[in-house]
Structures are given as C-alpha cells and as structure tokens.
C-alpha positions in Angstrom: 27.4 19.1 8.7 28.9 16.8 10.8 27.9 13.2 11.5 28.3 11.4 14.6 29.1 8.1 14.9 28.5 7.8 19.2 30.8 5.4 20.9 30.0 3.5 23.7 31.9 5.9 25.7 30.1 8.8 24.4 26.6 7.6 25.6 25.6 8.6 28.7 26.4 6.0 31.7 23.1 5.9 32.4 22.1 4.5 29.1 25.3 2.7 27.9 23.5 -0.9 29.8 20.3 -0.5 28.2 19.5 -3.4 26.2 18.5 -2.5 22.4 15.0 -4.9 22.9 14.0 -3.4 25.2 14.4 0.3 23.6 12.7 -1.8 20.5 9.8 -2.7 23.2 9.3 1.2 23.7 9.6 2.5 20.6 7.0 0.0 19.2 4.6 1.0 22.3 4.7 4.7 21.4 4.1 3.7 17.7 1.5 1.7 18.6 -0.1 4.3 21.0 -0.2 6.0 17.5 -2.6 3.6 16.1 0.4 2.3 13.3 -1.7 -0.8 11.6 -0.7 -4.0 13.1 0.8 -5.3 10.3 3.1 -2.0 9.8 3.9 -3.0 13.5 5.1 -6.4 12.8 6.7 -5.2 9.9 8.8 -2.7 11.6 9.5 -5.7 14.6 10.7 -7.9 12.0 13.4 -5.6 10.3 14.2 -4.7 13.7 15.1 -8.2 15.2 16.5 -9.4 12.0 19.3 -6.9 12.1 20.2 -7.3 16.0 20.9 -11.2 15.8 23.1 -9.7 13.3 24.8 -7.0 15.3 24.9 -9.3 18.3 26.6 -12.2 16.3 29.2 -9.6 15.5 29.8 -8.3 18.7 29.9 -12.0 20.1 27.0 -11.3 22.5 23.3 -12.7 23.0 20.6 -10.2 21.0 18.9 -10.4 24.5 22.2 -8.6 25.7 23.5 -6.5 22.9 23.4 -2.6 24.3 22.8 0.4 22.9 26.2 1.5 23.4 27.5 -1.1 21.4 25.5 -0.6 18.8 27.6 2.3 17.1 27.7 3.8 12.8 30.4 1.2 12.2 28.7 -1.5 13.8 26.0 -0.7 11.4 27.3 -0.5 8.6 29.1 -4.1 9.2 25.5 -5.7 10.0 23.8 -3.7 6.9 26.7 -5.5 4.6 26.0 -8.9 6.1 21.9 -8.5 6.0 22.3 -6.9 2.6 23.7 -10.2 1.4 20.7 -12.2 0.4 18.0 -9.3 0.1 16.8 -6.9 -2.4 17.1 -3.3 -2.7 13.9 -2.7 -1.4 13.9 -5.1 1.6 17.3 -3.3 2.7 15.6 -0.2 2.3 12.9 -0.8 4.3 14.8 -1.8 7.0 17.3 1.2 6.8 13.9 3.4 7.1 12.8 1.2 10.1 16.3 1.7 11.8 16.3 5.3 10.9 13.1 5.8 13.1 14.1 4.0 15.5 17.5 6.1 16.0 15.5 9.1 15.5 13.2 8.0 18.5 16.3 7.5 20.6 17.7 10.8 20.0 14.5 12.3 20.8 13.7 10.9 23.9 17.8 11.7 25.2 18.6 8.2 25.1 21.4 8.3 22.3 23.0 11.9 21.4 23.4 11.3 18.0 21.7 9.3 14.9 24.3 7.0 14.0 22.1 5.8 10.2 23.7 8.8 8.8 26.8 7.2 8.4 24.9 4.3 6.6 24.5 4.0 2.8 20.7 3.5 2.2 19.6 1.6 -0.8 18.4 3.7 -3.7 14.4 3.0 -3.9 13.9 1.5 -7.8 11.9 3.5 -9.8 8.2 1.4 -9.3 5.8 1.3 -12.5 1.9 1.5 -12.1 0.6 -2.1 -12.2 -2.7 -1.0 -13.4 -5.3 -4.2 -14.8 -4.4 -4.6 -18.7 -6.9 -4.5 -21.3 -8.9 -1.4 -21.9 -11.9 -3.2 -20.7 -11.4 -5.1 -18.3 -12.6 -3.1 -15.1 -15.9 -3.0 -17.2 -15.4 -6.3 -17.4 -14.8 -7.5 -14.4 -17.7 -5.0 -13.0 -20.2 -6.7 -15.0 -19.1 -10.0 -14.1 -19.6 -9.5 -10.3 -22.7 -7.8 -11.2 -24.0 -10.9 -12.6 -24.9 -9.3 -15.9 -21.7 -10.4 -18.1 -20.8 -14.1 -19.4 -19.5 -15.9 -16.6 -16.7 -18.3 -17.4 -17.5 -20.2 -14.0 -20.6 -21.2 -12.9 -19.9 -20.7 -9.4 -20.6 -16.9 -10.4 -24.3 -17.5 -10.8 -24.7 -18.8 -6.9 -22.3 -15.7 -5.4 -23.8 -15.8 -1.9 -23.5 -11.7 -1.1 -23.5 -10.0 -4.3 -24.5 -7.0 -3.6 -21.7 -6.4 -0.9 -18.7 -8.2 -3.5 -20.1 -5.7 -6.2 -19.8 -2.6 -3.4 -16.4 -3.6 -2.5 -15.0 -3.8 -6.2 -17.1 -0.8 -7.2 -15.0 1.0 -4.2 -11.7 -0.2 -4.7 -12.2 0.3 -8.4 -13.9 4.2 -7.9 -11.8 5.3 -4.7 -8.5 3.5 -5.3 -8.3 2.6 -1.4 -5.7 0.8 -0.4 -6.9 -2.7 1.5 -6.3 -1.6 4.9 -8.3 1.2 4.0 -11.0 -0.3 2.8 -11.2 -2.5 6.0 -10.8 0.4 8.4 -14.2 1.8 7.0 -16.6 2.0 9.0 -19.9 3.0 7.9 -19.4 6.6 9.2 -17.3 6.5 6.8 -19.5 7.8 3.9 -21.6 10.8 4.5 -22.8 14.1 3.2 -26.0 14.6 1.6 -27.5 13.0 -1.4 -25.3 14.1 -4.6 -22.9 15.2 -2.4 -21.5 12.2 -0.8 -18.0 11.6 0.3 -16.0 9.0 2.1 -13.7 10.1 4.9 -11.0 7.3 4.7 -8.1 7.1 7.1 -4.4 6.4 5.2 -0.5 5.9 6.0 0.2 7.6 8.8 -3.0 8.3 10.5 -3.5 10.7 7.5 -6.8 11.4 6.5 -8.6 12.5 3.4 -11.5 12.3 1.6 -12.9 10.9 -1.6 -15.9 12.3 -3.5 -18.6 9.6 -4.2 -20.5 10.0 -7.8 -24.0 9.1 -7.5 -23.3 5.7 -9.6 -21.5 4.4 -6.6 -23.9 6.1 -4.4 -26.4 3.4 -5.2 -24.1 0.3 -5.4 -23.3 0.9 -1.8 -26.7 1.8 -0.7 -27.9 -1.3 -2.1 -25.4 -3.0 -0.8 -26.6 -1.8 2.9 -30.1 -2.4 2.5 -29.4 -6.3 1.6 -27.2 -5.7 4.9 -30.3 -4.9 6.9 -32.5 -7.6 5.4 -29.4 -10.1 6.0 -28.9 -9.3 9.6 -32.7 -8.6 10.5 -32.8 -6.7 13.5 -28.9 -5.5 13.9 -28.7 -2.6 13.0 -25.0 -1.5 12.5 -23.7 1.8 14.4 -21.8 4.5 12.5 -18.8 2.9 14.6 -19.2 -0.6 13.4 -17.0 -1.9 9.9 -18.8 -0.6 6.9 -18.0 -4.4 5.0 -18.8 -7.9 7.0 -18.2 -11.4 6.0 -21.0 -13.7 6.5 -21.2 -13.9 9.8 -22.0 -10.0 10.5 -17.7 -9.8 12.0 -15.6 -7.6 10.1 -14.2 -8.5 6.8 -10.4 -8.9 7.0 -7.8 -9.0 4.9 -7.5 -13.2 4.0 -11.4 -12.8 3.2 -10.8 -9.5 1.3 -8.1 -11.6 -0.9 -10.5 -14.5 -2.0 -13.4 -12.3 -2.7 -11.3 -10.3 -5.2 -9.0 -13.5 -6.7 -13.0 -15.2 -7.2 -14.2 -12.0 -9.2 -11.1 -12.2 -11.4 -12.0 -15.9 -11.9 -15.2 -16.1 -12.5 -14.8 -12.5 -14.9 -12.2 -14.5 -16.9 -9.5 -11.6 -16.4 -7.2 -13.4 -14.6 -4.3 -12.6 -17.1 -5.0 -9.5 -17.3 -4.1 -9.2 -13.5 -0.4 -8.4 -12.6 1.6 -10.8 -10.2 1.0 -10.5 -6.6 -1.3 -7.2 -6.9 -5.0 -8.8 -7.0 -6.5 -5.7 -4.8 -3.6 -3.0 -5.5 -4.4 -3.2 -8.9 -7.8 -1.9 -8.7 -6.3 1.1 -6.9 -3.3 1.0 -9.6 -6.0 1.2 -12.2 -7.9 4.2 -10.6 -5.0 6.1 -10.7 -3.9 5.5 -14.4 -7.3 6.3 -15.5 -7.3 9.5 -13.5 -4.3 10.3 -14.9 -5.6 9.5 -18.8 -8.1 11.5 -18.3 -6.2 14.3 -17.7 -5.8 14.7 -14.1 -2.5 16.6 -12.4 -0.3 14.7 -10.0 -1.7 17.3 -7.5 -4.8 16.0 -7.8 -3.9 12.3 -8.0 -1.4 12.9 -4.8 -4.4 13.8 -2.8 -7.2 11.3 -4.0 -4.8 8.6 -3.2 -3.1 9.9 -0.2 0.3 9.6 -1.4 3.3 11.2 0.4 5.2 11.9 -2.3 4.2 13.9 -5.4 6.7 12.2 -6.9 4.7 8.7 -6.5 2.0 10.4 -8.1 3.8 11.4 -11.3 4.8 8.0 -11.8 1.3 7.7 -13.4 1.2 10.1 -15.4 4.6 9.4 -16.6 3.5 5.9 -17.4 0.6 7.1 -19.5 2.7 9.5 -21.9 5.0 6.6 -22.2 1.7 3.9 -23.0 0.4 6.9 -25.6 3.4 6.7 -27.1 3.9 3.0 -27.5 0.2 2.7 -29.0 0.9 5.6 -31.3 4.2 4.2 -32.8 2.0 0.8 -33.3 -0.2 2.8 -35.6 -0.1 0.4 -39.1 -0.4 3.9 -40.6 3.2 5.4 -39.0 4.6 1.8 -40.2 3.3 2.2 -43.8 4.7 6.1 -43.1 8.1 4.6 -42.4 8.3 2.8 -45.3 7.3 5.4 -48.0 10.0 7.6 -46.0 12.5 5.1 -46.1 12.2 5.1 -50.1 11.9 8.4 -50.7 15.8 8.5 -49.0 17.1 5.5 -50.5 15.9 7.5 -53.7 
C-alpha cells in the first residue's frame, strides 16, 4: 500500500487557496449536525487550532491564512514533533485521532486526494487500569451514607436538601455504570418497560445507543425519587422529553452540579480516600464494571453494558481482577507460613 503525502501542487487548483479554518468550520458543522456532545466539540476545536498556530509558525504565515495545500505529510510530521514537545502520550494521541478525522473528512468530501496522517507516527495509547472505588465496601458505604441510614462523618449530611434524587443518581451511576454525559442526557423516557421488566435506553459515544436492564431495587429508588419530583414541583408535570435529573430549580442538572453532588456524598460517607484522583463520577462506572467482571461476567457482556468500542477496553477489567485475585491470594498469612516450611524442607 502506498501512502500519499499530497503536495501543494497535487491538490486541485480549486482547493489549493482554501484556508484550513475554514475547512475546520465545516468539518465541525457536519459533526455537530451529528449531535457530537459539545464538549467533544470543543475538544476536537482545541487540538485542531493548537496544531495550525503550529503549522502556520512553520510555514511563516498567519493561521488565519495557512492553506490546505500547504499543509502536506511532512509538514505534519514537523508540527507533531514540535506539539509533541511538552504533552503526553495521550494528549498527542488525541490530537493525531482529531487530525486523522479531519483528513478523512477532506478526502471524503474531494477536497484533498489523499490522507496525509498516514505518514504520521501516532502515539501508542498506554495501557489504562480500571480506577474502580477501593475498599470492598465502600459502594455500600457510600449508598448508605446518601441514604441517610449510615454514620455520617459531616453533619451537613443530615440536612441534604433532595435526597431522594442524590440517592437516584448514585444508585444509577453505581447500578448502570453511565458515563456523566450519559447520565445528563437522560431524559425521563429514558426508563421504560413494564414493572420487573424495566430498562433504560441510554444514548453513548457516538450517538450509539444501548440499553441497560433495571433490577427492581433500583426500580424503586428512582420511582421514589420522581414522586418527591412531583410533590417538589407541584403542578409541572415533566414530559417524557424533559431531563430525567434537575437541580433545584426544576432546569437540568449539568455537569459542574453533577460534580459537587457526588464529591459531597464522598464527604459526608467518609470515603474520600478511597476515591482515585480526578475520577469522582467515573469511578462509580469503574466500579460497576469490576464488580461485573468479579462476578463472573465475559467482556462481551461488559462491552455491551458499558457501551464500549473496543472489546479490548472491556478486558481490561477482567484482566485487572485475575491480577487483584492473585495479589490477595499471595497475601494469604497461610501461603506465607507455606513458604517458610518449604523453604526448610530445601535448606534441609
């Protein structure tokens, strides 16, 4: 297979003058027409401008001016080495998949003839570890806690002004695994299906969609939940349309709200610690997986619950467990004690 590296001279005239903004401005429209989430959008905007100042500061040009056909394989590979500079792997890598779709967009819609990323060396991903909560307790924990039925460590928890919607939301993230833009795209559509047989129809990367069975237990946290809805908001009666969780106010939560509401429940639980760095909701989803997968589910199974792309993502999980299993059985005082009788029977 041959890669092409497009000079200016092998665009076509018609496109060589077209600025690289403004084929950003497009691209971004279409992907927005696609109903991308608007901070994937800003995301992809962001990796996107940050590499043309660096391709125009190479080429000695404005970014307002820098063309498409001067934006060529070794071009980008120049900028890449430059940006690479003072990010990580993961930050490069991000913005080589940004640029990637981009080109891809360009080729598609006859504007370039050829994806030029190809002759770009992506960053290898690392390999990423579950960040599940630690403790074998501690969702129980933290459940009764927000409940209002475990020993508080802050008194604050005894005058919660909605429990029974922060209990809904940490019973779902903790029972569903949802991401947090999922969870704030539900509407209250979202859950259907009869009685025992209730699922929620949530909406993932991608636009993809799946759907997650709900066990009677969480059944009735969320109904609860709805009914102290109704009596709080007497006489608005929400639409299947309308966000299935609302702040105070009756507007839809969002995600700064979303962030202190689960931050105050490790607080006030006194699990705090047991919370990994920078993954306050993710590690409620982290920690429905690992469970899943201690309980024996495949990475099929897991793959589809949590809408991952990649099977691979989804044996992570497993993975980590065998490796956990096998860290608490080599702890075992009695394989110590085991060592030691073996160790004298050789020296013997």
């Amino acid at each position: 297979m041959v890669i092409t590296d497009p000079s200016p001279a092998e665009h076509p005239a018609e496109t060589v003058g077209r600025t690289v903004p403004d084929c950003v401005q497009e691209f971004l429209t279409v992907r927005q027409a696609r109903k991308h989430a608007a901070n994937t959008l800003l995301a992809y905007r962001r990796d996107l401008t940050a590499l043309i100042e660096v391709l125009a500061r190479q080429a000695g040009c404005d970014p307002d001016r820098l063309t498409i056909g001067q934006v060529t394989g070794r071009a980008l590979r120049n900028a890449f080495a430059e940006y690479a500079l003072p990010r990580s792997g993961p930050s490069v890598g991000r913005a080589w998949s940004v640029w990637n779709q981009f080109f891809s967009f360009l080729v598609a819609d006859g504007v370039v003839p050829g994806n030029p990323m190809g002759t770009v060396d992506r960053p290898r991903p690392p390999r990423r570890s579950p960040k599940p909560l630690r403790g074998p307790d501690t969702p129980e924990q933290l459940l009764e806690s927000v409940a209002g039925q475990g020993p508080a460590t802050d008194s604050r928890a005894r005058r919660r002004p909605w429990p029974e919607r922060d209990l809904a939301i940490v019973a779902v993230l903790l029972c569903a695994g949802l991401r947090s833009n999922e969870l704030l795209e539900l509407t209250v559509g979202s859950i259907d299906g009869r009685a025992g047989e209730r699922f929620m129809k949530v909406r993932g990367k991608g636009e993809k969609e799946r759907t997650i069975p709900i066990e009677p237990e969480l059944d009735a946290v969320i109904e609860e939940y709805l009914r102290s809805r109704a009596d709080r908001f007497a006489g608005r009666t929400p639409t299947r349309s309308d966000p299935l969780f609302v702040g105070p106010t009756g507007a839809a939560l969002g995600r700064g709200g979303l962030q202190y509401l689960v931050g105050r429940a490790y607080r006030e639980a006194g699990v705090s610690a047991a919370v990994p760095q920078g993954a306050l909701v993710h590690a409620l989803r982290h920690t429905f997986a690992t469970r899943l997968a201690q309980d024996g589910a495949s990475a099929v199974e897991i793959m589809r619950l949590l809408g991952h792309s990649s099977l691979t993502t989804s044996q992570n999980y497993i993975d980590a467990t065998a490796r956990e299993q096998r860290e608490a059985v080599r702890s075992n005082r009695t394989h110590q004690a085991l060592r030691k009788i073996a160790g004298a029977a050789e020296r013997a």
